[in-house]
C-alpha positions in Angstrom: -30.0 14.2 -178.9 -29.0 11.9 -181.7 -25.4 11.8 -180.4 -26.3 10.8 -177.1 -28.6 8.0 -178.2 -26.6 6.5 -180.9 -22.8 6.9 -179.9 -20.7 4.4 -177.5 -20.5 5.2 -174.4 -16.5 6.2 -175.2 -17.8 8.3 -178.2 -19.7 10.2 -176.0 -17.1 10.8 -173.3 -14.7 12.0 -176.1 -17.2 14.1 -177.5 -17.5 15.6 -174.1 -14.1 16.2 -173.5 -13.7 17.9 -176.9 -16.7 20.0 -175.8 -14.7 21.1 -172.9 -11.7 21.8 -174.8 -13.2 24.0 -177.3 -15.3 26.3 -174.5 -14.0 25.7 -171.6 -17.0 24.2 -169.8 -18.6 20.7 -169.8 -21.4 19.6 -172.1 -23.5 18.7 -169.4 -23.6 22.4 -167.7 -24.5 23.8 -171.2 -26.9 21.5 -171.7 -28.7 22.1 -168.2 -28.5 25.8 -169.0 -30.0 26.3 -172.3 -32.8 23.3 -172.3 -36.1 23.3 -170.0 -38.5 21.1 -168.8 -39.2 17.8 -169.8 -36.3 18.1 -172.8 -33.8 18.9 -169.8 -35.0 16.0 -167.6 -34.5 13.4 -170.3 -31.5 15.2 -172.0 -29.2 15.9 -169.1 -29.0 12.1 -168.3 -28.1 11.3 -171.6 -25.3 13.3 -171.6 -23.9 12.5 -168.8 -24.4 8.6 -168.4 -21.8 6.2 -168.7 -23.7 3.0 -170.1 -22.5 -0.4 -169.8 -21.8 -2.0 -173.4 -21.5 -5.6 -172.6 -24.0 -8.1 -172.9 -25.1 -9.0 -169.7 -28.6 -8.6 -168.7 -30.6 -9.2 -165.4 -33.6 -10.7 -166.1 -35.3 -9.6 -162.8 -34.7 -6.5 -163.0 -36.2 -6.3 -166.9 -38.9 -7.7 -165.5 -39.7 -5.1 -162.8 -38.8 -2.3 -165.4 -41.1 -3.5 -167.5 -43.6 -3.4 -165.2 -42.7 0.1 -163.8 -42.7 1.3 -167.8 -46.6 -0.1 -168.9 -47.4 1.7 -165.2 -45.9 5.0 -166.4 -47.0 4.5 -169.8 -50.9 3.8 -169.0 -50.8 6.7 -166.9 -49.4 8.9 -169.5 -46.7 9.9 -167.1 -43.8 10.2 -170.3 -42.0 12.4 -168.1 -41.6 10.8 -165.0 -38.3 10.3 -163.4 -37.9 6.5 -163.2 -39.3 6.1 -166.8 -36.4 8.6 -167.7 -33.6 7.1 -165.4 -34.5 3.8 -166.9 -34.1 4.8 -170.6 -31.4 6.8 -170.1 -29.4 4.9 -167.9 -29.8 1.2 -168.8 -27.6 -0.7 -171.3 -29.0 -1.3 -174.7 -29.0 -4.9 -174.4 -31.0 -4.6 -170.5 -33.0 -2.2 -172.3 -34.0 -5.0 -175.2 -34.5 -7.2 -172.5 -36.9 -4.8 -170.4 -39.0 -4.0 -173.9 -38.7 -7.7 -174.9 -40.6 -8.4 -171.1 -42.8 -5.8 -171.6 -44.1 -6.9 -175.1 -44.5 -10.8 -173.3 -46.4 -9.6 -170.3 -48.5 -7.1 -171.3 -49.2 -8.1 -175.0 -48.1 -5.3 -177.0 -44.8 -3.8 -177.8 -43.0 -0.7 -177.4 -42.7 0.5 -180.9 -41.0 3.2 -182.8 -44.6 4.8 -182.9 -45.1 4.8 -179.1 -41.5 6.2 -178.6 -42.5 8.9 -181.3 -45.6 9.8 -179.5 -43.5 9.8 -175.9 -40.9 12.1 -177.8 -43.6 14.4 -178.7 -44.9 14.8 -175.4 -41.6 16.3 -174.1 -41.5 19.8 -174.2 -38.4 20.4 -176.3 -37.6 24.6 -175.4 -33.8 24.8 -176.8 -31.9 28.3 -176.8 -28.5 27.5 -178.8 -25.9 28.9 -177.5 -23.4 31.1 -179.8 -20.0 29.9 -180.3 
């Protein structure tokens, strides 16, 4: 999980190509195979995403995302599939732009705290595979 979020997008395409050299099947297959749920919903993307690194952001659509996030995040809905496409799929700087809208519409910020709280909501079922 901590590779996915962290890593350039070309660290994490050589990290899966290693991954397929070494068993002999991609990442994102193993992945989808030994996690369930609302883990494997917000995992799988992560994975397999190619994000855009440059700087360029949209300020419309930040705007609308913002929006769609305080919807899903007042109803509690952590795992729905637009809040996960959004934070899995977004660059980081549209993704500072989309938090930075929602903090100046809605008066109050997406924190480390509220992502912990989201991140504890997802149901995290992992069976390792051996190697």
């Amino acid at each position: 999980m901590e590779v996915a979020c962290t890593r350039s997008p070309f660290d994490l395409f050589r990290a899966r190509q290693a991954y397929h050299a070494r068993y002999k099947k991609s990442l994102e297959e193993d992945v989808a195979y030994h996690t369930t749920g609302d883990f494997r919903k917000l995992l799988v993307p992560l994975v397999s995403a190619f994000r855009y690194e440059g700087d360029e952001v949209n300020m419309m659509l930040a705007k609308s995302e913002a929006k769609l996030l305080h919807e899903k995040i007042s109803e509690k809905a952590y795992n729905d599939e637009e809040l996960i496409r959004i934070l899995t799929t977004r660059s980081k700087a549209q993704l500072n732009a989309t938090l930075n809208q929602y903090n100046n519409h809605f008066g109050n910020a997406i924190n480390k705290v509220s992502l912990l709280l989201w991140w504890e909501s997802i149901d995290r079922n992992v069976v390792f595979p051996k190697s």
